[in-house]
C-alpha positions in Angstrom: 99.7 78.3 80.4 101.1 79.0 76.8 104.1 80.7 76.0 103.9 84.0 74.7 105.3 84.8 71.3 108.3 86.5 71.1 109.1 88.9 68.1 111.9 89.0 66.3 114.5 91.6 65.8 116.5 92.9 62.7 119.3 89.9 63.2 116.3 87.3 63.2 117.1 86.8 66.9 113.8 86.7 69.5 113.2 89.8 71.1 113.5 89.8 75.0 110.1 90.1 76.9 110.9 93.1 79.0 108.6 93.4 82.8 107.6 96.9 83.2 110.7 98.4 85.1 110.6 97.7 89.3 113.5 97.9 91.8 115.4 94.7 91.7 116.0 95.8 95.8 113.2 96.2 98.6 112.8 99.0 100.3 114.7 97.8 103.5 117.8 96.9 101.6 118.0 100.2 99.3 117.8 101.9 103.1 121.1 100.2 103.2 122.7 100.6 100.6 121.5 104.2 101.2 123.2 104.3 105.0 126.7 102.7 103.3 126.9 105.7 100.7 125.9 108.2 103.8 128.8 107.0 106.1 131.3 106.8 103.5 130.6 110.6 102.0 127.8 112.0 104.0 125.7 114.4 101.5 128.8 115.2 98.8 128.0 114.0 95.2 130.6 111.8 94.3 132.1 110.4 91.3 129.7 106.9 90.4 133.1 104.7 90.8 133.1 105.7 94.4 129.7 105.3 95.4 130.0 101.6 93.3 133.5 101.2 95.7 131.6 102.2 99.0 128.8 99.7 98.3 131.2 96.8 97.1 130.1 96.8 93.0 131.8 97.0 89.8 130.9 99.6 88.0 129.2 98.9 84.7 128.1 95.4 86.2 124.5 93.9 86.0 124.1 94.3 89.7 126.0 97.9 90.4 123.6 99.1 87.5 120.2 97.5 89.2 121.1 98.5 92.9 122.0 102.2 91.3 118.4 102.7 89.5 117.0 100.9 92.8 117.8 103.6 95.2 116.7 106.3 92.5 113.4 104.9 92.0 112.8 105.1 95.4 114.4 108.6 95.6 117.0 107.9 97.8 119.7 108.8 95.5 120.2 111.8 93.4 122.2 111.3 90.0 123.4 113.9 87.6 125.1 113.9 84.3 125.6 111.1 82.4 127.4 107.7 81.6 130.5 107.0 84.1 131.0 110.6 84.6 127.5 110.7 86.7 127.6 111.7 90.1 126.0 110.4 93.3 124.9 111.5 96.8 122.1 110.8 99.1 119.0 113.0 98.8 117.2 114.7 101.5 114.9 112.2 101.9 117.2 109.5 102.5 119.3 111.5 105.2 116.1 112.1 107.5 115.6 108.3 107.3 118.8 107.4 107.7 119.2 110.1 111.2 115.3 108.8 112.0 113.9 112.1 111.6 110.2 112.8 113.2 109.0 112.1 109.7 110.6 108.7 108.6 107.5 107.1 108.6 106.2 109.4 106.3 109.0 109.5 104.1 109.2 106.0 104.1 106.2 105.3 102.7 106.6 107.9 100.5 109.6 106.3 98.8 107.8 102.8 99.1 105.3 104.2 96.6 108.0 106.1 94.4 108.2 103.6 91.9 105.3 103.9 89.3 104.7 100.0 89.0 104.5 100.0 92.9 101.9 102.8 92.7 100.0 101.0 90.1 100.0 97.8 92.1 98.7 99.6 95.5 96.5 101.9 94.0 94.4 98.8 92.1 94.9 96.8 95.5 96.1 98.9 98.3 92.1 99.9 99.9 91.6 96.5 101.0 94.7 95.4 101.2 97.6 93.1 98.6 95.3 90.0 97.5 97.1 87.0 97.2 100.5 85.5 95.0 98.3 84.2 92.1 95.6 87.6 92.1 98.5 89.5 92.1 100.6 86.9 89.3 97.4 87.2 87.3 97.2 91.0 87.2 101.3 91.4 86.0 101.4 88.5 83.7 97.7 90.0 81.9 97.3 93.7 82.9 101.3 94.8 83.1 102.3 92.4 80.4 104.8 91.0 82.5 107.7 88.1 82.3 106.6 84.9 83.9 110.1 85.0 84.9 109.9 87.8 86.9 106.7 87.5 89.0 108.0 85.8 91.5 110.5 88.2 92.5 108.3 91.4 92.1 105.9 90.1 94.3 108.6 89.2 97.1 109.9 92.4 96.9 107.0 94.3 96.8 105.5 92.7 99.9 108.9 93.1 101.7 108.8 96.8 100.8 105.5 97.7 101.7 105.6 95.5 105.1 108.8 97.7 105.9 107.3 101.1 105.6 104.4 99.5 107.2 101.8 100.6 104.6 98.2 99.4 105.8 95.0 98.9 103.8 93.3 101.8 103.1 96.4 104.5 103.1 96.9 106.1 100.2 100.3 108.1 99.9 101.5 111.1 97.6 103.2 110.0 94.6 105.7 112.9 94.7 109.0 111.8 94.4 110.8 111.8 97.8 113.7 114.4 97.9 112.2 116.5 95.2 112.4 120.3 95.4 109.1 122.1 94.9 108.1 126.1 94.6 106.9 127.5 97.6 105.1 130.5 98.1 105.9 130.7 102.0 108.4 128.8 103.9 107.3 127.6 107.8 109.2 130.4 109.0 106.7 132.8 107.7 103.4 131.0 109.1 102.5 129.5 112.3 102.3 125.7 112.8 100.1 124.2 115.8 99.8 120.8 116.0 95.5 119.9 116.9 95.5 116.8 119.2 94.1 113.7 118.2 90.4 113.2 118.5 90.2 117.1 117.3 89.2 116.0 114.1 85.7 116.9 112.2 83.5 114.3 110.8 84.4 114.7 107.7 88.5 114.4 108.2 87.9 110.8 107.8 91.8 109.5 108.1 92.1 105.7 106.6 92.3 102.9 109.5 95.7 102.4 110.4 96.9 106.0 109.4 97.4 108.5 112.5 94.4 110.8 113.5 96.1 113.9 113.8 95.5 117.7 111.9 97.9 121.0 111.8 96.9 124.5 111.6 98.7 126.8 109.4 98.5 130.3 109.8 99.6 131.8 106.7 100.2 135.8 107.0 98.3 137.7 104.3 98.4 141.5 103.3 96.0 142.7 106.3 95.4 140.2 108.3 95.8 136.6 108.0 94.3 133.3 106.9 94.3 130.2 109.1 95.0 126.2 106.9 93.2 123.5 109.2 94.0 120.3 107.3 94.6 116.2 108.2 98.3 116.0 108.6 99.7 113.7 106.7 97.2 114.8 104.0 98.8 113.5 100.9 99.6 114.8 97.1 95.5 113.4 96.4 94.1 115.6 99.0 96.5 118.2 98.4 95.4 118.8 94.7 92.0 118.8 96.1 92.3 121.3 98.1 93.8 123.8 95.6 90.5 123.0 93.2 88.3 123.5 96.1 90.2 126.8 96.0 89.8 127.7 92.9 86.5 126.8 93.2 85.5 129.5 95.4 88.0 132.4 94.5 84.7 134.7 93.4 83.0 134.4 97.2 86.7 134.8 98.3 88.1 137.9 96.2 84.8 139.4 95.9 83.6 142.0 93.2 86.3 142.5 90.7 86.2 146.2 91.1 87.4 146.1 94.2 90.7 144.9 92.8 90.8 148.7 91.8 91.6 149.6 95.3 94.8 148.4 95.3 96.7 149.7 92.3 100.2 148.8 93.6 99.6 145.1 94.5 101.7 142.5 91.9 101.3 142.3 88.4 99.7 145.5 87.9 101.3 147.7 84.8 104.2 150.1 85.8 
């Protein structure tokens, strides 16, 4: 295979052919780098020279800077501010896995898919499964415009990433960041949760092989009366958008005439 050209910059020197940005960690390894931060300062922010201390890096180094972007790619970090006065702690998401919370598994293939190249690379792939070294060399080096030199180790630690949060063919995972904060109408305390058994299902909660059959009800209080949520549980950031559309979709059979909005002068919004 030819060499690609490189440009060349103001100084006349070749540019660098940049790969699209991936963790230079797997998964398993930013997990614990992750635990080390946790057991040195729990869930305080703290000054970037002592998470770089706890985890055995210089700061400003090559290697301190790549496991740093690592763990925030996959969301297991949250960084503010800027430069060497940035602070670090463990997110949310990282202290559940770290403790094994009921929803690891979740959350772990959550952050495995974090990273956009990583979503890129399952969603083209991921339905029938990672194709082999050279599909998969083929598609960086002509699709993602990537390094021949760095191939090699994307691949390696991709597949180590996605074997550890055990991400089968066919599963397709929320690309929400893990750890983020979203605004919510109603918090769990205000609704009822049941769990449905599995084999509850209906025919058309298809759930991808190797992804748990189960479904939760949630019965969200309303002003006179209430509304019950049956949905596949884990359903996903795809499936959830879905569902608001198919919401939207039918607010005119839902809300009825829009006279009768009339009947109700004192509900939100409404003028004085």
């Amino acid at each position: 295979m030819s060499a690609q050209k490189q440009g060349t910059g103001d100084a006349g020197k070749p540019k660098k052919h940049r790969s699209p940005n991936f963790p230079a960690l797997n998964l398993e390894k930013a997990v614990g780098k992750a635990k080390e931060l946790y057991e040195k300062e729990k869930q305080f922010a703290v000054p970037l020279a002592a998470a770089m201390k706890d985890w055995g890096l210089a700061i400003g180094g090559s290697v301190g800077d790549q496991c740093l972007a690592a763990l925030k790619a996959y969301g297991l970090i949250v960084v503010t501010g800027t430069g060497d006065g940035r602070m670090v702690k463990v997110s949310d998401a990282a202290f559940r896995i770290i403790m094994e919370s009921d929803d690891r598994d979740v959350l772990l293939k959550q952050a495995a898919l974090a990273p956009a190249l990583h979503r890129d690379v399952w969603g083209k792939y991921g339905g029938r499964g990672l194709p082999s070294d050279e599909a998969l060399k083929h598609f960086l080096l002509f699709e993602k415009r990537f390094n021949p030199a760095s191939v090699k180790d994307f691949i390696s630690q991709f597949r180590a990433t996605i074997s550890f949060a055990r991400i089968e063919a066919g599963v397709t995972i929320g690309s929400e960041t893990p750890g983020g904060t979203a605004c919510k109408p109603l918090e769990l305390n205000d609704m009822v949760v049941r769990s449905v058994s599995e084999g509850t299902l209906y025919p058309w909660q298809q759930v991808p092989q190797g992804q748990a059959q189960s479904a939760r009800e949630f019965v969200l209080p309303l002003i006179g009366g209430s509304a019950v949520l049956r949905v596949p549980h884990p359903m996903g950031r795809a499936n959830f958008d879905l569902l608001k559309r198919v919401l939207d979709a039918i607010e005119a059979a839902l809300v009825g005439p829009a006279e009768d909005s009339g009947k109700n002068p004192g509900k939100s919004g409404d003028p004085g």
